[in-house]
C-alpha positions in Angstrom: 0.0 0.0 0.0 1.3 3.6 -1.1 1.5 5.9 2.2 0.1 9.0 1.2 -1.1 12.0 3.0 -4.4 12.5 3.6 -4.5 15.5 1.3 -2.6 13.5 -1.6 -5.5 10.0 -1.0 -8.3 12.6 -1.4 -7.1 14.7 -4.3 -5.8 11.5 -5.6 -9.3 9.8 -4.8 -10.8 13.2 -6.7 -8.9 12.6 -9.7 -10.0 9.1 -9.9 -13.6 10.3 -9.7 -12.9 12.5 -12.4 -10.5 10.5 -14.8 -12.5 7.4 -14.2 -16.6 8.1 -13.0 -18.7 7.7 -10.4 -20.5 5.0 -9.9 -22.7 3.6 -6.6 -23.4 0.0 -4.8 -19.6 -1.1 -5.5 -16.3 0.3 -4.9 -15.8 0.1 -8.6 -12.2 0.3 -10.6 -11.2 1.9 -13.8 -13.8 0.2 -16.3 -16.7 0.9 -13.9 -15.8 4.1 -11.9 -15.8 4.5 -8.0 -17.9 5.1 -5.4 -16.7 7.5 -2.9 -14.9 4.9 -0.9 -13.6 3.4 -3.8 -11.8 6.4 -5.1 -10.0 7.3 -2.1 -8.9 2.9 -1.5 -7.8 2.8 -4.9 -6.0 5.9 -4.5 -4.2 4.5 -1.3 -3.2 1.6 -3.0 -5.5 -1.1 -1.0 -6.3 -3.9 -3.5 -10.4 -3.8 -3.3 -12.0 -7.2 -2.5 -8.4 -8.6 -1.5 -8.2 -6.0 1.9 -11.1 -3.5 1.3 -10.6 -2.8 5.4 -6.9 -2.5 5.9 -6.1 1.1 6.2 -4.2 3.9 7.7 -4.7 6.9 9.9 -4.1 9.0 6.7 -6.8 7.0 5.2 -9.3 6.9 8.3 -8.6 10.6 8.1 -9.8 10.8 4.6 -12.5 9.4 5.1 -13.5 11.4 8.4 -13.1 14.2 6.5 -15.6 13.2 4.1 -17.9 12.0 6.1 -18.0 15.6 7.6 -18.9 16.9 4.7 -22.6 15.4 4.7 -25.4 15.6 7.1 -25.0 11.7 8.0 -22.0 9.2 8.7 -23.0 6.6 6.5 -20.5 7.9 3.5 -21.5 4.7 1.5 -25.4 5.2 2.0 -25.2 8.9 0.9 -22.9 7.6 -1.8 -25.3 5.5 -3.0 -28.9 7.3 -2.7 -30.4 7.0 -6.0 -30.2 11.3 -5.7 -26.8 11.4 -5.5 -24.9 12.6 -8.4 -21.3 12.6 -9.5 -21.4 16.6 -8.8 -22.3 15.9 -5.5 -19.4 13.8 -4.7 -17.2 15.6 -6.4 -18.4 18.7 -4.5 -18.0 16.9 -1.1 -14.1 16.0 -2.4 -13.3 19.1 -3.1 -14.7 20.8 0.5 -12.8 18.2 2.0 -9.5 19.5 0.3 -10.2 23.1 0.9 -10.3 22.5 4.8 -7.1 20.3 4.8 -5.5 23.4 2.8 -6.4 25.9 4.8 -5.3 24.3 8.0 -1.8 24.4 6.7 
């Protein structure tokens, strides 16, 4: 596993978003897209479906961060809400950013 930052796994997991899609109800990969967990697993380097759950504290902070960044803690269920868009998720990527920036 890659041992990013916090601030390089969510730009990295934004990019991927971006490059790749968005997609919901699966992690997802470069064929499919990724779901907001997905993005920012891949972008750590964690081999999806091998060890989805290993992580980091730079990657529990990413996705703390996110989770911040919506009115519940269920990342995945807001991820997946048949409402959601790829702006939204996009949008909640980028806040996320912004308030690791300006802490700096």
């Amino acid at each position: 596993m890659k041992q990013l930052t916090t601030l390089e796994i969510l730009k990295q997991g934004l990019d991927n978003i971006e490059t790749y899609g968005w997609r919901r109800d699966e992690y997802g990969d470069v064929d499919t897209g990724y779901c907001a967990y997905g993005a920012c697993y891949a972008a750590a380097g964690v081999n999806i479906g091998l060890d989805e759950f290993v992580t980091t504290p730079d990657l529990h902070a990413a996705f703390t961060l996110l989770r911040k960044q919506i009115s519940t803690p269920m990342l995945a269920t807001w991820n997946d809400d048949p409402l959601r868009t790829k702006a939204d998720v996009v949008a909640i990527y980028k806040r996320a950013i912004a308030q690791l920036e300006q802490a700096k």
